[in-house]
C-alpha positions as a LaTeX table, in Angstrom:
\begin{tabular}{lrrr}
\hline
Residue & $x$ (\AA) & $y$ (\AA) & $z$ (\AA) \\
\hline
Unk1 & $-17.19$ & 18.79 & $-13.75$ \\
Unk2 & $-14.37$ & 16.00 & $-12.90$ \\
Unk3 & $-11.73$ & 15.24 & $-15.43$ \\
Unk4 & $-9.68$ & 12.57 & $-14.98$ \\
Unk5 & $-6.91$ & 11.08 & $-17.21$ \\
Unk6 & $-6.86$ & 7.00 & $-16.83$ \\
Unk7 & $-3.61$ & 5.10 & $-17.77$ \\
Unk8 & $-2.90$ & 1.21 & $-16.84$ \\
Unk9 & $-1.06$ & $-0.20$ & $-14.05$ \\
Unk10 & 2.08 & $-1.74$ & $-14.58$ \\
Unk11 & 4.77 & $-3.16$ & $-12.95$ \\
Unk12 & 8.38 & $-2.79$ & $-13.54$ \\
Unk13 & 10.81 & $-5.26$ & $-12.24$ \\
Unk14 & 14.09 & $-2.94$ & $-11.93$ \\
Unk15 & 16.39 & $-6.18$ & $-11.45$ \\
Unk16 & 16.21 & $-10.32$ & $-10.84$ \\
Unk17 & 18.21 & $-10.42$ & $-8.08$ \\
Unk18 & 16.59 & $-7.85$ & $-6.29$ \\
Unk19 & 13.01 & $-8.67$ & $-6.67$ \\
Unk20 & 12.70 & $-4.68$ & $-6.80$ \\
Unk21 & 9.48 & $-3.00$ & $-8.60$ \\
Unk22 & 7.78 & 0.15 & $-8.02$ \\
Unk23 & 4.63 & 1.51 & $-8.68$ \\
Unk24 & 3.43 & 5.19 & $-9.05$ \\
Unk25 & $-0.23$ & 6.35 & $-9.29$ \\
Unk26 & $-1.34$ & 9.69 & $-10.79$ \\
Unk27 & $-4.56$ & 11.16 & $-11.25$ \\
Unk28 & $-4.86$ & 15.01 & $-12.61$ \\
Unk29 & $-8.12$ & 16.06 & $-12.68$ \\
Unk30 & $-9.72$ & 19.85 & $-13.62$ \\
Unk31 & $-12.87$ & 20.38 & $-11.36$ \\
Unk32 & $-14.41$ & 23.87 & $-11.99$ \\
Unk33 & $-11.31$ & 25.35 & $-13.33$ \\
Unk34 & $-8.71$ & 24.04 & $-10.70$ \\
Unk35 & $-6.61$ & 21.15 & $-11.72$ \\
Unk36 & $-4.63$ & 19.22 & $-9.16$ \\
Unk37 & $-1.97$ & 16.37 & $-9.37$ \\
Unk38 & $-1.62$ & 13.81 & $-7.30$ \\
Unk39 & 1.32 & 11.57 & $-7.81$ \\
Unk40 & 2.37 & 8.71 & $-5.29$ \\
Unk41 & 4.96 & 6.56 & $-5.46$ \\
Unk42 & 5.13 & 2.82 & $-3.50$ \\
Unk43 & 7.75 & 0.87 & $-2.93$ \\
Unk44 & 9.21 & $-2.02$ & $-0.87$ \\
Unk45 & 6.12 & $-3.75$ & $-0.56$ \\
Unk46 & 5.74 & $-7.14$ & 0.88 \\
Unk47 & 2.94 & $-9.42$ & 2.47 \\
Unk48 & 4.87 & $-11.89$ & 5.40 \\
Unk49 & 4.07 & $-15.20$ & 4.12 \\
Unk50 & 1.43 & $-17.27$ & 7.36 \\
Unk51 & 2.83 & $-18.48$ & 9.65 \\
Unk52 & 2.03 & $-22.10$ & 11.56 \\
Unk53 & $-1.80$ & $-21.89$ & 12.28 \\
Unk54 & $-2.37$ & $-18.07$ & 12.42 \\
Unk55 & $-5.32$ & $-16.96$ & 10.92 \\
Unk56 & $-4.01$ & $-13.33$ & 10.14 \\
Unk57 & $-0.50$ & $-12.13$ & 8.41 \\
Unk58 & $-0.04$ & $-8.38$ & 7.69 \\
Unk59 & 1.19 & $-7.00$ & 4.18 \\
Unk60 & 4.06 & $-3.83$ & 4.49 \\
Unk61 & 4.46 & $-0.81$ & 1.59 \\
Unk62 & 6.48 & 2.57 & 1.81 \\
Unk63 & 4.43 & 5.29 & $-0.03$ \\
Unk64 & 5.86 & 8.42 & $-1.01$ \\
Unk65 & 3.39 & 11.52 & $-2.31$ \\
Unk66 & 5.24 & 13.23 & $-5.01$ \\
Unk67 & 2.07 & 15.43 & $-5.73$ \\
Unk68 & 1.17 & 18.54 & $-4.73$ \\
Unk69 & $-1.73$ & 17.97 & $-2.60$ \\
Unk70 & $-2.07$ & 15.92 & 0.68 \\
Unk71 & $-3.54$ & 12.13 & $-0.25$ \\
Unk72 & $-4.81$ & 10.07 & 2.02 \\
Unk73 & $-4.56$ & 5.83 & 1.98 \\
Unk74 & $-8.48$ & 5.20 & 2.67 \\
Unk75 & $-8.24$ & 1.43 & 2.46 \\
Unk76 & $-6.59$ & $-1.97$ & 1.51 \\
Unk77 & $-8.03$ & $-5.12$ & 0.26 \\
Unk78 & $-7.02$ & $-8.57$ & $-0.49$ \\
Unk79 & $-8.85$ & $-11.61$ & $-1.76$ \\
Unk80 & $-6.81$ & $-13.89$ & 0.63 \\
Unk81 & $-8.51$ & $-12.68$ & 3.88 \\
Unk82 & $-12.11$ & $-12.15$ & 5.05 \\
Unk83 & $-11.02$ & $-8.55$ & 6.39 \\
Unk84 & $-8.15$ & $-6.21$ & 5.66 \\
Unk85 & $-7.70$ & $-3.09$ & 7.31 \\
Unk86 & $-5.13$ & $-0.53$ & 7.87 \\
Unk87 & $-3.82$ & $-0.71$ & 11.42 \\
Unk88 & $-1.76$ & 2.21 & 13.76 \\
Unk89 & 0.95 & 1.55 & 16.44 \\
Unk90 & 0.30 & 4.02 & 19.45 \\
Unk91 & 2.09 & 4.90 & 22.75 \\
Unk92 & 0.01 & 6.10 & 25.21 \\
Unk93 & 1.43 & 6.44 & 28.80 \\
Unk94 & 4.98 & 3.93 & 28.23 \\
Unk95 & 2.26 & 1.20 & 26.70 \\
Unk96 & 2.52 & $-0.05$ & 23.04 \\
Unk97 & $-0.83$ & $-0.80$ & 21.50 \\
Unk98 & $-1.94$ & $-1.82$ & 17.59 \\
Unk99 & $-5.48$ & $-0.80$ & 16.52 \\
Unk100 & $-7.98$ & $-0.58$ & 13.40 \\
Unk101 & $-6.94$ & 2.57 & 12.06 \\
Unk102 & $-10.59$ & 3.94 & 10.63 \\
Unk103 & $-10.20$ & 7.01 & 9.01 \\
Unk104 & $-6.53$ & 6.48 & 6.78 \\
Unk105 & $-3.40$ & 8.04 & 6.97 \\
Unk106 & $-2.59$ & 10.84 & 5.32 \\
Unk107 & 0.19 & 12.21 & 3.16 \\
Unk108 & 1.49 & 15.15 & 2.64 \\
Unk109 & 3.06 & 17.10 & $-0.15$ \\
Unk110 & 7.09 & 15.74 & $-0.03$ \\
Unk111 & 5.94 & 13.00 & 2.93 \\
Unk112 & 5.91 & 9.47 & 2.49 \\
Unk113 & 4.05 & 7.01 & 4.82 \\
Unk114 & 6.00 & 3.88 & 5.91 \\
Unk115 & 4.09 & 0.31 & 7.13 \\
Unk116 & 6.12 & $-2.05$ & 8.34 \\
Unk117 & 7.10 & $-4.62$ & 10.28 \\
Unk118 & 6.68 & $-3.07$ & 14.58 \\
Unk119 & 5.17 & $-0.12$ & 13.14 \\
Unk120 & 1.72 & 0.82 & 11.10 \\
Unk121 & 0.89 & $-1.83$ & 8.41 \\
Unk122 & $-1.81$ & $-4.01$ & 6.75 \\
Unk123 & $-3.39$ & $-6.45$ & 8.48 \\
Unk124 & $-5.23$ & $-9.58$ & 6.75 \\
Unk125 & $-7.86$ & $-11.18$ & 9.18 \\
Unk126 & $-9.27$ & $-14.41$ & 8.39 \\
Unk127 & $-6.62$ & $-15.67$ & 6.22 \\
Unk128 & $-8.86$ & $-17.63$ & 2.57 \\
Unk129 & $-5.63$ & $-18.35$ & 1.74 \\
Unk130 & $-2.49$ & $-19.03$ & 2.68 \\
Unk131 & 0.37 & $-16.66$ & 1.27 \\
Unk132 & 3.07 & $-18.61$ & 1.14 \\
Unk133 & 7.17 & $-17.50$ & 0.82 \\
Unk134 & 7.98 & $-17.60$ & $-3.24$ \\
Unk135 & 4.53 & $-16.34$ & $-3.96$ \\
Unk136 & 2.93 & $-13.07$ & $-5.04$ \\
Unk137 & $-0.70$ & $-12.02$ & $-3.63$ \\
Unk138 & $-2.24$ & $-8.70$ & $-5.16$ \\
Unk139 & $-2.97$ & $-6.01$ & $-2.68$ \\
Unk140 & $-5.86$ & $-3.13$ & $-3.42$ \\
Unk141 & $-4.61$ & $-0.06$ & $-2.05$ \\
Unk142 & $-7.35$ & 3.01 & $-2.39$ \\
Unk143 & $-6.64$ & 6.91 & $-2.00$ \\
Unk144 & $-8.58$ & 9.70 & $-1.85$ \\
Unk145 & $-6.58$ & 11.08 & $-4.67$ \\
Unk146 & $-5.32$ & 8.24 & $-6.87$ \\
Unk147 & $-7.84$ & 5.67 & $-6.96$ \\
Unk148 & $-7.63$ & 2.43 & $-6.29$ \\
Unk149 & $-3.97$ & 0.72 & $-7.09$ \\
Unk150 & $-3.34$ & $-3.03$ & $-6.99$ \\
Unk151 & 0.19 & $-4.30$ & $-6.18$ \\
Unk152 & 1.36 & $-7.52$ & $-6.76$ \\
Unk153 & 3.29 & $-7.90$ & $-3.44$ \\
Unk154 & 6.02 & $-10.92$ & $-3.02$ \\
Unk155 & 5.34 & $-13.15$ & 0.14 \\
Unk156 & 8.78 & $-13.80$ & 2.37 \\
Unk157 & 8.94 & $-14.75$ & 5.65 \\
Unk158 & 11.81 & $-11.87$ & 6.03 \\
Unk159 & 9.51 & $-8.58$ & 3.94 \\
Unk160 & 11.41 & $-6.17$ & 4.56 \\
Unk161 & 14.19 & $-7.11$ & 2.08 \\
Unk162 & 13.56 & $-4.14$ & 0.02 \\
Unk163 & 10.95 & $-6.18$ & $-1.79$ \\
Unk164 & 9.03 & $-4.37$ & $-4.42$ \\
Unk165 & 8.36 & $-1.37$ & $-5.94$ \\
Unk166 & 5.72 & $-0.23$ & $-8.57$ \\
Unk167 & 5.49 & 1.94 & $-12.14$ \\
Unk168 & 2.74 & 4.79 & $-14.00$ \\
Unk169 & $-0.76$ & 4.52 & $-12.72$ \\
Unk170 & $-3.37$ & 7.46 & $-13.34$ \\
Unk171 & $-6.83$ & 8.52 & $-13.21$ \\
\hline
\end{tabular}
């Protein structure tokens, strides 16, 4: 039988000037006997804000597992877009390509997954609505592990400004 502890989301703003929050996510759970802690930690998140007439924009978050089991991002979602996915950078004979990445990426114990701009990220298709700079869009993020966890992610035409980070989240 599952066990699992469930605490509310919240965000910490660590300073004004910074725009800096971070979120962690928890979940300890006793199935037959064996409990297990997961524990991630996310920070600098961002979405870009759209640009011109582009139907798509992409959203970036660094994700650190401070658990003791691997976790795996599954999924992202966001009301703004028709379809949000999580998308992989490859090299394959000197050729860059970006793709749907289907099956997640996974963390490990002590790793942390980064998405950002050039590299893996989150890709909004079909852009609902416009994220603009100045504005904050919630992003679902969903783990194996940890559940789903929604960010509140600042829009900026420059994201990578060490943008967000997020606090206590368990299940």
């Amino acid at each position: 039988m599952k066990i699992a502890t469930v605490f509310a989301l919240s965000l910490l703003a660590l300073t004004a000037c910074e725009g800096k929050q971070q979120t962690t996510a928890a979940a300890t759970s006793n199935v037959n006997g064996v409990i297990t802690n997961t524990k991630v930690l996310m920070t600098d998140y961002a979405m870009r804000a759209a640009l011109g007439t582009n139907p798509n924009t992409a959203a970036y978050v660094t994700i650190k597992n401070g658990g003791d089991k691997s976790e795996k991002l599954l999924s992202a979602t966001c009301a703004c877009a028709t379809k949000t996915t999580l998308h992989e950078m490859t090299m394959k004979d000197g050729v860059m390509s970006m793709g749907e990445n289907t099956g997640g990426f996974e963390i490990k114990p002590g790793e942390t997954l980064v998405l950002a701009p050039g590299g893996n990220h989150i890709m909004l298709e079909g852009l609902t609505d416009r994220p603009a700079e100045g504005q904050t869009v919630n992003v679902t993020l969903t783990f194996d592990g940890a559940g789903p966890v929604t960010l509140a992610m600042p829009v900026s035409n420059a994201p990578l400004a060490k943008s967000g980070t997020s606090e206590e989240h368990a299940h």
